[in-house]
Each structure stands twice: as C-alpha cells, then as structure tokens.
C-alpha positions as a Markdown table, in Angstrom:
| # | Residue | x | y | z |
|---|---|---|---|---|
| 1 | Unk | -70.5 | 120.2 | 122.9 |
| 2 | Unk | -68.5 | 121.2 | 119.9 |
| 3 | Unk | -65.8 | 123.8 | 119.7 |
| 4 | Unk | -66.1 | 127.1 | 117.9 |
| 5 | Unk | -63.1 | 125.9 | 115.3 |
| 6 | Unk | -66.2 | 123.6 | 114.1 |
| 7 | Unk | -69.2 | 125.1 | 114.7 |
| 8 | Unk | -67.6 | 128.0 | 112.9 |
| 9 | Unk | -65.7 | 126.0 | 110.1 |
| 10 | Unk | -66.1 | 127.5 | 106.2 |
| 11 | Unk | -64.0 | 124.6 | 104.4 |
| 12 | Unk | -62.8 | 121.2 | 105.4 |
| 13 | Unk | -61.1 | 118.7 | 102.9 |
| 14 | Unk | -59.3 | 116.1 | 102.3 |
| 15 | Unk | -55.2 | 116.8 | 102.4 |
| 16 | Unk | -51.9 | 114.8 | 101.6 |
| 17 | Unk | -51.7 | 111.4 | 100.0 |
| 18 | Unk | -55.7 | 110.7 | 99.8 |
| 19 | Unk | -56.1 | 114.4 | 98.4 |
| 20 | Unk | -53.3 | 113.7 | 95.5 |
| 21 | Unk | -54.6 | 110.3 | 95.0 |
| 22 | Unk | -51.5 | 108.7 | 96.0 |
| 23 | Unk | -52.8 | 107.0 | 99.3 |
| 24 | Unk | -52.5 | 103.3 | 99.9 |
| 25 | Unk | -53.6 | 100.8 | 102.3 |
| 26 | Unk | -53.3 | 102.1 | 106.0 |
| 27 | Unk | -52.2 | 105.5 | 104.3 |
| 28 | Unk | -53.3 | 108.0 | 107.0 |
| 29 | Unk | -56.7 | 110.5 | 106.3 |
| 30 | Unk | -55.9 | 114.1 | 107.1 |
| 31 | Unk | -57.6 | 117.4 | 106.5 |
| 32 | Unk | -57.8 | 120.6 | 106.2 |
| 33 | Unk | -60.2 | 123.3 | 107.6 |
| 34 | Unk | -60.9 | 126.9 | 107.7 |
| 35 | Unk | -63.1 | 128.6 | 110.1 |
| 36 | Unk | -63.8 | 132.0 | 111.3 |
| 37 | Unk | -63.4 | 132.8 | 114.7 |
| 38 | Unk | -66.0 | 134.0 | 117.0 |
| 39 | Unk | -66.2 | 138.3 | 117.7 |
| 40 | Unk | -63.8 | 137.9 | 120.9 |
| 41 | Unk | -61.0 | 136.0 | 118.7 |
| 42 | Unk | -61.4 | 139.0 | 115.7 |
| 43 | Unk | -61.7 | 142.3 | 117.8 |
| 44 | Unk | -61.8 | 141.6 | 121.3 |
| 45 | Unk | -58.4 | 140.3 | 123.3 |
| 46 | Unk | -58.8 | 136.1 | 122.3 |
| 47 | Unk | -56.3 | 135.0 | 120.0 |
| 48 | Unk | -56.5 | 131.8 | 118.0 |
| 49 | Unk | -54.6 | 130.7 | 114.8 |
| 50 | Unk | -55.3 | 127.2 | 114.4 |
| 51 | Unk | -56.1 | 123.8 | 116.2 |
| 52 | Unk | -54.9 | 120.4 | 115.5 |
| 53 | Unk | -56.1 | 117.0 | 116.6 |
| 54 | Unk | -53.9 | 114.8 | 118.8 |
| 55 | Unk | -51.2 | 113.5 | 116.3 |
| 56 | Unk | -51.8 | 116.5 | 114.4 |
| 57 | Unk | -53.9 | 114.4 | 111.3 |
| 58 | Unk | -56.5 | 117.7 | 111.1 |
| 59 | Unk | -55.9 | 120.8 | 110.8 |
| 60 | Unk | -58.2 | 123.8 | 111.5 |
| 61 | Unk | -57.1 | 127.5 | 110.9 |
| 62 | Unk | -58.0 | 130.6 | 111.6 |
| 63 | Unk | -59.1 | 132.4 | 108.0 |
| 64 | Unk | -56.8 | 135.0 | 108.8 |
| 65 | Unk | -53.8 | 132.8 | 109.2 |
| 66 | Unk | -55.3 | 130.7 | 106.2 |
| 67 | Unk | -54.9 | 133.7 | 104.4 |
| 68 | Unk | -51.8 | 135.1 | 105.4 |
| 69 | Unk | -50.0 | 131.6 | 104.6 |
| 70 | Unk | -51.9 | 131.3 | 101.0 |
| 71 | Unk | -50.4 | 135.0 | 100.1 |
| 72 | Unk | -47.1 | 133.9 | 101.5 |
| 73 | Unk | -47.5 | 130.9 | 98.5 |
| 74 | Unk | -47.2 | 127.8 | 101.1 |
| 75 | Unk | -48.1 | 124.9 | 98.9 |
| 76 | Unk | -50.1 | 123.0 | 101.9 |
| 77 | Unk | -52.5 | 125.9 | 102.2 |
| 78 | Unk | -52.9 | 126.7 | 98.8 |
| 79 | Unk | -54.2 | 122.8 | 98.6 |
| 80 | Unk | -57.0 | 123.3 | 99.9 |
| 81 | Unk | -58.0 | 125.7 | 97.8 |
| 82 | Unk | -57.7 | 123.9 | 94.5 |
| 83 | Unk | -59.2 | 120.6 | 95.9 |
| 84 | Unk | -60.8 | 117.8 | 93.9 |
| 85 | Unk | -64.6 | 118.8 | 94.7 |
| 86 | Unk | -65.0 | 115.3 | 95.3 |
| 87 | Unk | -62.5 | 116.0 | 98.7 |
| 88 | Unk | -64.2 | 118.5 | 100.2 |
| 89 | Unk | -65.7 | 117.7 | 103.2 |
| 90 | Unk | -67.3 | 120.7 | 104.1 |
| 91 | Unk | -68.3 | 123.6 | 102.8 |
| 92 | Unk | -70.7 | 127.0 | 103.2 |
| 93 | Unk | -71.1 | 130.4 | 101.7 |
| 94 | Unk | -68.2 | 131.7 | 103.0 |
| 95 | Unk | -65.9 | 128.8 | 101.9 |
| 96 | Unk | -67.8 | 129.0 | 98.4 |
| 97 | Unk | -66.4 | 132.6 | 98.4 |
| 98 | Unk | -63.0 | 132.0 | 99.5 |
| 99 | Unk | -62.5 | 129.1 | 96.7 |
| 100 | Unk | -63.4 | 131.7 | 94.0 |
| 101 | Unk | -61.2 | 134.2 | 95.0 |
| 102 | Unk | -58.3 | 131.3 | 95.1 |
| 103 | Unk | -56.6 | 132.7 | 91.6 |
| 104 | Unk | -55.8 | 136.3 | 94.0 |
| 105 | Unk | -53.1 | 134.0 | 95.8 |
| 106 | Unk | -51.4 | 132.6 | 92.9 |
| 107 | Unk | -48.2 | 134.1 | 91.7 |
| 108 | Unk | -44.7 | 133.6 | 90.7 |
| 109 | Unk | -43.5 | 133.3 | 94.1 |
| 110 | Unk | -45.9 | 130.2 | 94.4 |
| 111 | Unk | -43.7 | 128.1 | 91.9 |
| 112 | Unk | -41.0 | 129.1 | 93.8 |
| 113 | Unk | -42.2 | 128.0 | 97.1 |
| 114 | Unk | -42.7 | 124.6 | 95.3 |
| 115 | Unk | -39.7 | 124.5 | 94.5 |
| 116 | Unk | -38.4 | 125.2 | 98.3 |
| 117 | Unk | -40.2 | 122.8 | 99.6 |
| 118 | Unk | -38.7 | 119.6 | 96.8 |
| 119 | Unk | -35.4 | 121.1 | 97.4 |
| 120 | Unk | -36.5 | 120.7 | 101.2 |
| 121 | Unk | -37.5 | 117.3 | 100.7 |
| 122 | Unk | -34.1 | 116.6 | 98.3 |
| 123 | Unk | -31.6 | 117.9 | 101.0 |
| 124 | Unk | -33.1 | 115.6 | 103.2 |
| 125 | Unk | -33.0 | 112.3 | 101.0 |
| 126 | Unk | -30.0 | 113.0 | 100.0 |
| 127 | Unk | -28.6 | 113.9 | 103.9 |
| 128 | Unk | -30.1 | 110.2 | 104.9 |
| 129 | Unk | -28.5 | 108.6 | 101.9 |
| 130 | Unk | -25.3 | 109.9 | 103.0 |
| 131 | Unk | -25.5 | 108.3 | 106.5 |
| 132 | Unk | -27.0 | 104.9 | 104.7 |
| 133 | Unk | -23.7 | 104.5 | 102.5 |
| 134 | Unk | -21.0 | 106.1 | 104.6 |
| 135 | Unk | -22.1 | 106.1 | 107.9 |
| 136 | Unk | -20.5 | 108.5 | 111.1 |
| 137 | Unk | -19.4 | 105.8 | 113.4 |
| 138 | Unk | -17.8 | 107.7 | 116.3 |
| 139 | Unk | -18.1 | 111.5 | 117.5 |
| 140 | Unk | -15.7 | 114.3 | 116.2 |
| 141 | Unk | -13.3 | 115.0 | 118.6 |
| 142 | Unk | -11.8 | 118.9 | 119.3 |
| 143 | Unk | -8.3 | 118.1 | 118.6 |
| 144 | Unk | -9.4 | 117.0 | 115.0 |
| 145 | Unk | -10.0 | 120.3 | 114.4 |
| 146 | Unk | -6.6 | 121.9 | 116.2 |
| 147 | Unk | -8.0 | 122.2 | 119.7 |
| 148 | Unk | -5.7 | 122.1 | 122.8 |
| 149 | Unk | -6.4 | 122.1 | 126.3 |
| 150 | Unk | -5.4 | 125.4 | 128.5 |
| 151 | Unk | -6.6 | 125.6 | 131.8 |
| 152 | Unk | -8.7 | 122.9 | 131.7 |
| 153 | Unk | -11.2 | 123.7 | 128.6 |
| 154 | Unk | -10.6 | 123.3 | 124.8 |
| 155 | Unk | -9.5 | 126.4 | 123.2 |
| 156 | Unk | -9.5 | 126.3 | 119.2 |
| 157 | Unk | -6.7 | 128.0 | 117.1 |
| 158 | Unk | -9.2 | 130.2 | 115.4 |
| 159 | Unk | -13.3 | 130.9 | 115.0 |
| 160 | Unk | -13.5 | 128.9 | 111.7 |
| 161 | Unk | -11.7 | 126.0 | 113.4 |
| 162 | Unk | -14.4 | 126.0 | 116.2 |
| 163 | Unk | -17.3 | 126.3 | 113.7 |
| 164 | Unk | -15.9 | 123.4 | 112.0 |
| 165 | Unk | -16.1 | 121.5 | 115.1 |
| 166 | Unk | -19.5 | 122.9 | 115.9 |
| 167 | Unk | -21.1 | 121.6 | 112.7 |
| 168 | Unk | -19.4 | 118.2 | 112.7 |
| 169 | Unk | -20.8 | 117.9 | 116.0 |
| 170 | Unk | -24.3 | 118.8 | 114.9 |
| 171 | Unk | -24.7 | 116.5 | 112.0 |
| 172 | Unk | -23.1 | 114.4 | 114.8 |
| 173 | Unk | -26.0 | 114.6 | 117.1 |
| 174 | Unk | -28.2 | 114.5 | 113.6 |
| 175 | Unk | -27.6 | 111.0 | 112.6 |
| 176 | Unk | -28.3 | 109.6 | 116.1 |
| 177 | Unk | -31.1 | 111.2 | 116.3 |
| 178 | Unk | -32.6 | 110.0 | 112.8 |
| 179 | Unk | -30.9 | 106.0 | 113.7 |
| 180 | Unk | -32.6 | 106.1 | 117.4 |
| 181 | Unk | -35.9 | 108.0 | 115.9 |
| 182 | Unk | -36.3 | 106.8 | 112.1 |
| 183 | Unk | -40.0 | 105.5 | 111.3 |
| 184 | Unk | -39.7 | 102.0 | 111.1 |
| 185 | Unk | -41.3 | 102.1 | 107.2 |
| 186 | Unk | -39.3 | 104.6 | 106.2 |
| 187 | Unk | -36.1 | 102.8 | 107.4 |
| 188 | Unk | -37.3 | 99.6 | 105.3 |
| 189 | Unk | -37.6 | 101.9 | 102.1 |
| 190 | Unk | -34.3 | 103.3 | 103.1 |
| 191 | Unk | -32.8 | 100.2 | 103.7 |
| 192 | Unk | -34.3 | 98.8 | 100.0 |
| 193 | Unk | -33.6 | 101.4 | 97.9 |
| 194 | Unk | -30.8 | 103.0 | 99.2 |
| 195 | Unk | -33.0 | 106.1 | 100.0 |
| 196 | Unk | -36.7 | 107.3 | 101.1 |
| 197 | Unk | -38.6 | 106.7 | 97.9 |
| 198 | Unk | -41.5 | 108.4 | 99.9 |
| 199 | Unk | -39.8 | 111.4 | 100.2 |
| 200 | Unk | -38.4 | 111.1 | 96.7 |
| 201 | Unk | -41.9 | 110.7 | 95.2 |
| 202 | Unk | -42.9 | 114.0 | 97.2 |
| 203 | Unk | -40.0 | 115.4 | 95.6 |
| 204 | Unk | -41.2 | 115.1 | 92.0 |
| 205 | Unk | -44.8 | 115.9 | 92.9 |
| 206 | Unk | -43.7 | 119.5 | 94.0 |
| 207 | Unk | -41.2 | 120.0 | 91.3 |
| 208 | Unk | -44.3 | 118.8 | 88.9 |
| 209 | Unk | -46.9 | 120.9 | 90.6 |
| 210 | Unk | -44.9 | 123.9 | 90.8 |
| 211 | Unk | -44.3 | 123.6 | 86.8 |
| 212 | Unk | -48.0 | 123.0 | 86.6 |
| 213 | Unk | -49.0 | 126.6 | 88.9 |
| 214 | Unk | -46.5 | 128.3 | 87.0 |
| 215 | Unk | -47.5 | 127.0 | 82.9 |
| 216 | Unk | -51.1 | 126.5 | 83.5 |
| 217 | Unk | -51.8 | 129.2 | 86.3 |
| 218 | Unk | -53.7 | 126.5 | 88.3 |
| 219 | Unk | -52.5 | 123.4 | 91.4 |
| 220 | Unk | -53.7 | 120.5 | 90.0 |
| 221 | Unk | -54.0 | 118.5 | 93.6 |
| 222 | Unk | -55.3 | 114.9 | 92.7 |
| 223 | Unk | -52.5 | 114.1 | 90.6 |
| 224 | Unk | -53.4 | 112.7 | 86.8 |
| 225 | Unk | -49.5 | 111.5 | 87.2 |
| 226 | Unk | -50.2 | 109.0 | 90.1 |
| 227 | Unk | -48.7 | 106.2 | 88.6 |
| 228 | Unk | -45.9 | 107.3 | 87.9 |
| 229 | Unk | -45.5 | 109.1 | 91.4 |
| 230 | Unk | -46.2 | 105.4 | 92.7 |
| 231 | Unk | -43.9 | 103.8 | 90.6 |
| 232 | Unk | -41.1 | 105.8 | 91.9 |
| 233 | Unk | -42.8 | 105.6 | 95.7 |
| 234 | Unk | -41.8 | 101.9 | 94.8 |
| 235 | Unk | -38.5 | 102.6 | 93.6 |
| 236 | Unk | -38.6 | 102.8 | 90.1 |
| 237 | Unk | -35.6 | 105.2 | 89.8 |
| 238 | Unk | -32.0 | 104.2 | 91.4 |
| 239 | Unk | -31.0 | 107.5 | 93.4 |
| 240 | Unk | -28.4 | 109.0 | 90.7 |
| 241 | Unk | -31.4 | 109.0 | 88.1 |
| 242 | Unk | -33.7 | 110.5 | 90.5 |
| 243 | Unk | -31.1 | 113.3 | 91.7 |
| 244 | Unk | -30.7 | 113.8 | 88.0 |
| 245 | Unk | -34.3 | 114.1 | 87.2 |
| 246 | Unk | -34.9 | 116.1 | 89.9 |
| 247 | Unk | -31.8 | 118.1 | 89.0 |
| 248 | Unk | -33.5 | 118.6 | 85.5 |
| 249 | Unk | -36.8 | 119.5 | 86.9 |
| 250 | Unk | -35.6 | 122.1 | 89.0 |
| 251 | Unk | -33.5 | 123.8 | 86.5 |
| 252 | Unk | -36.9 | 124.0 | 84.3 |
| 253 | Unk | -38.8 | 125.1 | 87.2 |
| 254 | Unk | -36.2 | 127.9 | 87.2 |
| 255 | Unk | -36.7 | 128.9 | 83.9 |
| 256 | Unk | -40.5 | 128.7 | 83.8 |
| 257 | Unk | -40.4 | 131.3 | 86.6 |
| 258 | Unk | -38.9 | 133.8 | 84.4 |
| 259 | Unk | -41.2 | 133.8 | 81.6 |
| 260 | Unk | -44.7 | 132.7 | 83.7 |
| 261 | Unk | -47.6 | 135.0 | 82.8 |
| 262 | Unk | -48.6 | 134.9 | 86.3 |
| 263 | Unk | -47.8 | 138.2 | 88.2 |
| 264 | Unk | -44.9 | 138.8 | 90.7 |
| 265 | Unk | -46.8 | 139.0 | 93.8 |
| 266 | Unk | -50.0 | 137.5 | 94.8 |
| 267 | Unk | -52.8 | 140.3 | 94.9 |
| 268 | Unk | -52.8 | 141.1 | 98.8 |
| 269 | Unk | -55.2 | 143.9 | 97.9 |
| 270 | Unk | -57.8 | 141.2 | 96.9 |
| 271 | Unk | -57.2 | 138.7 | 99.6 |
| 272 | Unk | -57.4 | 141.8 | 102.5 |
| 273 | Unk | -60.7 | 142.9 | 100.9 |
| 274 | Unk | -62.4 | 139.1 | 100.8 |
| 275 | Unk | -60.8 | 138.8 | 104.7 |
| 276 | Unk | -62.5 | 142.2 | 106.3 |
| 277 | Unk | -65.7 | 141.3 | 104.1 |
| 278 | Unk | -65.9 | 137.6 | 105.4 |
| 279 | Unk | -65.1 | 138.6 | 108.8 |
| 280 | Unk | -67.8 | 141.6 | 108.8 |
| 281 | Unk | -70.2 | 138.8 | 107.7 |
| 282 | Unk | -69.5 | 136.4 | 110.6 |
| 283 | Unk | -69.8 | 139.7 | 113.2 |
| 284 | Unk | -72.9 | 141.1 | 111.8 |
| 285 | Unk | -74.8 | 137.4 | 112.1 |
C-alpha cells in the first residue's frame, strides 16, 4: 500500500546534477515532490512536513512547507518550480497551478540566497584547501593560549584567551572529522586539484543562476552553460583563478541586486491565497 506523501503528491521531478544537466556516469537520481496532506495533517492534530527515502535521494514535502521555503528564496525549492518539463515526473492540477503561480516567489532576496549558498559552498572549498596545503598536525594546547593550571583545572588569563582556545579546538575536531569522514571521490578531486572541483563547479552555478533570477527574472535549471560547469568540475581553473572568478562574480551579483527590477519581497499575499485555495481543494474532494 502506498503512503499518503504519494497517493497525495502534486509535483515530482527530477533535482541536482540530472535536473541541471550536469550528471555523469553513476551520478546519483534525486527528486523532488510536493503533496498535500490528507484533512488530519491540515486541520486536525497530524503534523507532517516532509518525507525522505533512506539516504535521503527523494524528497517529498508538505505544500505548506514547499511554500514557506520557496517565499523564504531557498534555491533547492525554487528548482522545482522552474524545471525542464522534460524533468518532471509527475504532475496534476494542482501542481499545474502551483508552477504558474512560480513568478509570486521570485524576488530580490532570491539572488541573494544564491549567493549565500556559493558563498556557502566557497567557505567550504576554501576551509578544505587550507587543511590540503598546510595541514593541523597536532591539537592546540591551553597554555598556547596563556592557560595555567590552579587547582587542578586550566584557568585562562581572560575570556578572549579562552575563545581563542575554543575555536582552535573546533577547527581542531573539524579537520579530523573531514580526514576520517571525506568521501573517497571527493578526496581524489581534492587530492588532484588541490581543491573540490565539485564543490567549485556548484559554486559558479549558483553565482551564475542567481545573476540569471535577478537579470532575466527567471531560474534557468538545466544549465545551457554545462560545459563549461564540467570543464571546471574537471579542473579547468587552478584555485587562485577560481577564487578570483568567483570573487568577480559575487561582486556583480552584488550589484545586480541593487538595480533588479524584481521586487523586494516575494508576494506572500499571492503564495497564502494559492495555499488556502489548494488546500480547500484537496478537503472538499
């Protein structure tokens, strides 16, 4: 028997590297779904907001959370959305009428969330790089930082000292973490390039797609750039050109937010209207 997420679902498609065009062989398939909980779930005591699969490769939310992320800008969400039609797996009335209503979401604030989430990706990168040139190779200890022992525990001379210690201990407790748990392919890439050329080519995609949302007043998913987003997935760029493109893209990102024609703040008005009116569909059924 099938769950309600499914017998109840209003959009599924295609999402990540197979939706932008930028899978390869053995590239994972993940989607994307929307459904609309049954009466309990919407005004009776059941709450549900999403189910994933084991590994988490699909993805099935509630409309209302569906909703409340696309308002909020999250590129992911907004996605599925703007869809090759070719990726869409699944769709009914309901979906038909969410997709239409897709332009109510977009906003200034969605090229910034773009932009969060490179930046995301770039302070990551650049955080493993680090570790790959100029690796910790032993713990930090207290008195490094001005710490003495009195009555049997380290004290520290002041708060800023201890803070110190505290963060140098985190990043610490980072790096053994990402050497003991680093994905085996991303550690060759690493180890070839001096850097995650996945995450890099991530990077440019959002930086690109956010320009795109922002100039065009559209997300353009299935990416007409592809090979060139491969071509640095394969290293393409050293790492000083790509933090300097990205660098460049983000300051022109920046800009483009400033003098977009698209409005400050997604239209919640419109997006509340098309949730209570899909939801009062589903209940009157």
């Amino acid at each position: 028997m099938s769950e309600f997420w499914e017998e109840n679902l209003i959009l599924r498609t295609l999402s990540g590297s197979r939706a932008h065009g930028l899978a390869r062989e053995g590239s994972d398939t993940d989607t994307r779904g929307v459904c609309i909980p049954p009466a309990r779930y919407l005004i009776g005591f059941g709450h549900f907001e999403q189910h994933e699969s084991e590994g988490g490769d699909h993805v099935t939310y509630a409309l209302a959370k569906f909703v409340r992320l696309a308002l909020q800008g999250n590129p992911n969400i907004l996605e599925s959305l703007f869809t090759h039609e070719d990726d869409i797996q699944f769709i009914n009335d309901a979906g038909r009428e969410l997709i239409a209503a897709r332009d109510c979401f977009l906003s200034k604030q969605v090229g910034e969330r773009f932009m969060g989430y490179a930046l995301a990706q770039l302070k990551r990168m650049e955080r493993h790089h680090r570790w790959l040139v100029d690796p910790p190779t032993t713990p930090p200890r207290q008195e490094e930082f001005g710490a003495v022992i009195d009555g049997g525990r380290y004290r520290f001379p002041n708060a800023d000292r201890q803070k110190a210690y505290d963060a140098a201990l985190k990043h610490w407790n980072h790096y053994r973490t990402w050497r003991k748990e680093r994905n085996p392919a991303r550690a060759e890439l690493e180890e070839k390039h001096g850097y995650d050329t996945k995450h890099a080519m991530h990077l440019i995609r959002l930086l690109k797609m956010g320009e795109e949302v922002l100039t065009l007043g559209t997300v353009i998913v299935r990416r007409p750039d592809a090979e060139w987003l491969l071509g640095i997935r394969d290293g393409a760029l050293k790492y000083e050109a790509l933090v300097q493109l990205a660098g460049e893209m983000t300051s022109g990102l920046s800009k483009e937010m400033t003098v977009s024609s698209l409005p400050d703040d997604p239209d919640e008005s419109a997006a509340e209207q098309l949730l209570v009116r899909l939801h009062r569909t589903r209940l009157c059924e």
